[in-house]
N, C-alpha and C positions, 0 to 999 in steps of 0.2 A: 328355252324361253323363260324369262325372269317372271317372276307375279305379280309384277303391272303391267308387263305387254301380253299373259292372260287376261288380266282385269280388262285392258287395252279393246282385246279382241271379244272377250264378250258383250262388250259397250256397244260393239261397231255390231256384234251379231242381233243384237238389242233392237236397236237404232233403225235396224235395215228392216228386223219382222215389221214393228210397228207401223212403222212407213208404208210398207208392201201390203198390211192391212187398211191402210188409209185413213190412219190415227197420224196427230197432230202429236207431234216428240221435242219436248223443251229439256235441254242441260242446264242444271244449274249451276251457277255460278262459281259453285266453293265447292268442297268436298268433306262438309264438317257437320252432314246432316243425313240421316239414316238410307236415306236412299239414293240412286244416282240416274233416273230420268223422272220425267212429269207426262205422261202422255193420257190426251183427252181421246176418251173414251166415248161414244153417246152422250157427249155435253159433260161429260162428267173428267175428271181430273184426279189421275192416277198414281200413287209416288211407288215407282219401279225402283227394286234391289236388283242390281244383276250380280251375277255370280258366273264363276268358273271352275269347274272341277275336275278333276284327274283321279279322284279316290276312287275307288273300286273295290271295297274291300271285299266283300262276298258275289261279286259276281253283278253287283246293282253299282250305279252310281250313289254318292251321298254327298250331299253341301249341307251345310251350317253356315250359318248365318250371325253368328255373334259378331259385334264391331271391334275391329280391334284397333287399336292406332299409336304412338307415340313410338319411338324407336326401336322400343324393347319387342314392338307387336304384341305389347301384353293388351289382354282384353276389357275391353272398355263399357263393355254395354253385352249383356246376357242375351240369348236368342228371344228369350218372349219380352224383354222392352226395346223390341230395333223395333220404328217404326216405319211400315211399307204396306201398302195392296198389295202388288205383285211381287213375285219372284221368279225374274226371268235366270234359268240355266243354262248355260253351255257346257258342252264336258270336250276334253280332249279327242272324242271322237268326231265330233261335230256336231252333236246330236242337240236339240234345244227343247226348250220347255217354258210358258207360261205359266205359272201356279198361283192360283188369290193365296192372300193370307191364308184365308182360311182354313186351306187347306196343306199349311204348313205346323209342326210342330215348334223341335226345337233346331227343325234342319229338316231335312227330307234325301228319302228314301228314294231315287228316280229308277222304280220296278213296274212293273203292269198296273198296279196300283194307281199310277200318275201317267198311262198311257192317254188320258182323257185329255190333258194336256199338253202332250207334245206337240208342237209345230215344227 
């Protein structure tokens, strides 16, 4: 699987929690802005990053978050100026996670630590 038909799938995994909670989920139009859903929260209006990950390197998932874009995939934008509330992840296992900002660095670590999280 290519890494827009993860992108793909973590969109759709996105998409389906929000819903299933009974949040209101807006796409936006482009794909030229730090995050890639809007889901109202208790009246409030949310800018979701989703991610998809397969890293593993010590036994935890890990995603990072920097923007990258133009053909080279070179990086466009640092992990702490992407702007987002959430960061929803998916990993290759199926496993998923809501995480606020706030409780992201410059990526995250998905260990016990972010079990508060998972859905």
């Amino acid at each position: 699987m290519n890494s827009k038909k993860k992108g793909d799938l973590g969109l759709g995994k996105a998409i389906a929690y929000y819903t299933t909670m009974g949040y209101s989920v807006s796409i936006p139009l482009t794909d030229s802005q730090d995050y890639d859903l809007v889901v109202e929260i208790d009246k409030e209006l949310k800018k979701v990053q989703v991610k998809y990950t397969s890293y593993k390197p010590n036994k935890s998932y890990v995603a990072y978050f920097a923007v990258r874009g133009g053909t080279a995939g070179k990086i466009t934008k640092q992990a702490e100026d992407v702007d987002f509330d959430i960061l929803f992840v998916t990993t290759d296992s199926g496993e998923c996670w809501s995480i606020p900002r706030s409780n992201c660095g410059r990526g995250v670590i998905l260990n016990k630590s972010k079990d508060e999280f998972r859905v």
